[in-house]
C-alpha positions in Angstrom: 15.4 0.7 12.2 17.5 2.1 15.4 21.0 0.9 15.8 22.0 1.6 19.7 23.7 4.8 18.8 20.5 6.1 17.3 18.1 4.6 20.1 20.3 6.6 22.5 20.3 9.5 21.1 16.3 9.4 21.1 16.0 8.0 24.2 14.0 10.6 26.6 11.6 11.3 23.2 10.6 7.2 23.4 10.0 7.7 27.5 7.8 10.9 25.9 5.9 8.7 23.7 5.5 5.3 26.3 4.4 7.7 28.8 1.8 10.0 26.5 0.6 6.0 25.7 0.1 5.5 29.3 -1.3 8.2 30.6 -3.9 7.9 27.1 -4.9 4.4 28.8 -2.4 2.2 26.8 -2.1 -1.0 28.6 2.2 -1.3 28.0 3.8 -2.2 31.4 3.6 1.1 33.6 0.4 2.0 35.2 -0.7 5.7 36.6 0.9 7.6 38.5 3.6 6.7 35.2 7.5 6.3 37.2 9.7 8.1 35.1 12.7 6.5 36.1 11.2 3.1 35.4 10.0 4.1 32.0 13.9 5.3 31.8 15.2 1.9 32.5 13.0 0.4 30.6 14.2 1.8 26.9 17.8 1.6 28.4 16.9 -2.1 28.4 15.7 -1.8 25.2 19.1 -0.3 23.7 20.9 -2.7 25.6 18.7 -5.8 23.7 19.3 -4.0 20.7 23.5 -4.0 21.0 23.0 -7.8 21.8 21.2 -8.6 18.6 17.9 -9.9 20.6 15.9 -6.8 19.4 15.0 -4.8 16.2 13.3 -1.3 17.0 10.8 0.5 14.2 10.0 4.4 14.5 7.8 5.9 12.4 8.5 9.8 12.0 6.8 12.5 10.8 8.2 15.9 9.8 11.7 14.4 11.7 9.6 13.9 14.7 9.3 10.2 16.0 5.5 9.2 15.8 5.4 5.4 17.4 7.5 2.5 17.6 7.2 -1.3 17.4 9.9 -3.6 18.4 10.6 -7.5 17.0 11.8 -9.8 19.5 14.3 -12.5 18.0 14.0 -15.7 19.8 17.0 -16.6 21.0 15.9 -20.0 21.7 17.6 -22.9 19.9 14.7 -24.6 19.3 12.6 -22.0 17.9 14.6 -19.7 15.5 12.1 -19.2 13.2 10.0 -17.3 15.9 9.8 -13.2 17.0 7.3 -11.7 19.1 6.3 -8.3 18.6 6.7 -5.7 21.7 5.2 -2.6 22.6 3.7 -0.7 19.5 3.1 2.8 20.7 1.9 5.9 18.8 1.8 9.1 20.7 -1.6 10.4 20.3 -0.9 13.5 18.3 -0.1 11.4 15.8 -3.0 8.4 16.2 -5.7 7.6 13.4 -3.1 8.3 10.6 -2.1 4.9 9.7 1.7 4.9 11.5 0.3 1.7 13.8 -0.4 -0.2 10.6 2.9 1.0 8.9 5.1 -0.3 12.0 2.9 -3.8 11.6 3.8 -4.0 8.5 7.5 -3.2 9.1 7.9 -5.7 11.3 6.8 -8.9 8.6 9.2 -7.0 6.5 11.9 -7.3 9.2 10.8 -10.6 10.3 11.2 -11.8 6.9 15.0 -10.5 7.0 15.4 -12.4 9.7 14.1 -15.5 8.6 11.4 -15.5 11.3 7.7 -17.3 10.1 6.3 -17.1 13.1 5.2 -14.4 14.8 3.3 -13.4 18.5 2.0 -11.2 20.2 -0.4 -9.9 23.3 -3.2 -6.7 23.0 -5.3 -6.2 25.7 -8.6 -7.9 24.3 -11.5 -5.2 22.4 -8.3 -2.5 22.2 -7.1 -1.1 19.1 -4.3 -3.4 18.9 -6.1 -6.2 18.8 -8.7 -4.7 15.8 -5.5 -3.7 14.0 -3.7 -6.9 14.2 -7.2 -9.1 12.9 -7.5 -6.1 10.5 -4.0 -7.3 9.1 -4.2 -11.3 9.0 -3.0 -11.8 12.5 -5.0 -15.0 14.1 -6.5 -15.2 17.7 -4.7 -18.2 19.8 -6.5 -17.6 23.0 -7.7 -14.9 25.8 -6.0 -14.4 29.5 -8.5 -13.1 31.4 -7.5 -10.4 34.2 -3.7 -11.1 32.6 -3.0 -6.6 32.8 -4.3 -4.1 35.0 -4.8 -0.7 32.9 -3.3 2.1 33.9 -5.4 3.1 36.3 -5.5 -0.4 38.0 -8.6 -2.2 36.7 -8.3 -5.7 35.5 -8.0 -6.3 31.9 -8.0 -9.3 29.2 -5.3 -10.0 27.2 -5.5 -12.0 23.5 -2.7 -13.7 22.3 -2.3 -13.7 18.5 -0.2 -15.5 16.0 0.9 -14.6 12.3 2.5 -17.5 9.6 4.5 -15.4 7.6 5.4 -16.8 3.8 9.1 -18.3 4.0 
């Protein structure tokens, strides 16, 4: 886990990683040609949701080098605080196909759980790895958006929304 201090510290080396992600075909909020200042903004965001206790950010390094990240969003609704949604899991693809996505899945039940949060969602653009990962681990369909993303390079994509029960 990244305090704000930490997150800052790291922050152009998460824009390195969203943007590898992007320009790889990941479907995470930024599309081709990838806006650097955007991408900026965004993890400054990030940092900020941290400091206000909405957020929890997961790296996975390797050799001291930060490999992905996952984030676990704490609903701040009053009516649902058993709930987090999970955000953005990214691994930069010199690291892919070792395992770090499923390490950072599994980090974030283990935070939930801290948290006291059951209930957990998320989106994956539907047939990606994300989504194979996530059945892979327990993670249960709820339904498909069609045409909800455009990929990177601006074609129209699914999304599947998935749910995980954790134990309490």
């Amino acid at each position: 886990m990244f305090d704000t201090n930490t997150a800052t510290q790291h922050l152009p080396r998460f824009s390195d990683i969203l943007i590898n992600s992007v320009e790889s075909g990941a479907l995470i909020g930024h599309i081709i040609p990838v806006n650097i200042a955007a991408v900026a903004s965004y993890w400054e965001d990030v940092v900020a949701s941290i400091g206000a206790g909405e957020r929890v950010l997961m790296c996975a390094t390797i050799d001291s080098e930060i490999a992905g990240t996952v984030q676990l969003y704490l609903s701040r609704e009053t009516n649902a605080p058993h709930r987090g949604e999970v955000y953005k899991l990214i691994v930069h693809q010199q690291f892919r196909n070792r395992g770090i996505g499923e390490a950072l899945m599994k980090a974030v039940e283990v935070e939930a759980r801290k948290h006291a949060r059951t209930l957990l969602l998320l989106d994956a653009v539907q047939d990606g790895e994300a989504e194979r990962l996530s059945r892979r681990l327990g993670w249960q369909e709820i339904g498909v958006v069609p045409r909800h993303f455009v990929d990177p390079w601006g074609g129209f994509k699914s999304s599947v929304y998935m749910m995980r029960c954790l134990d309490s």
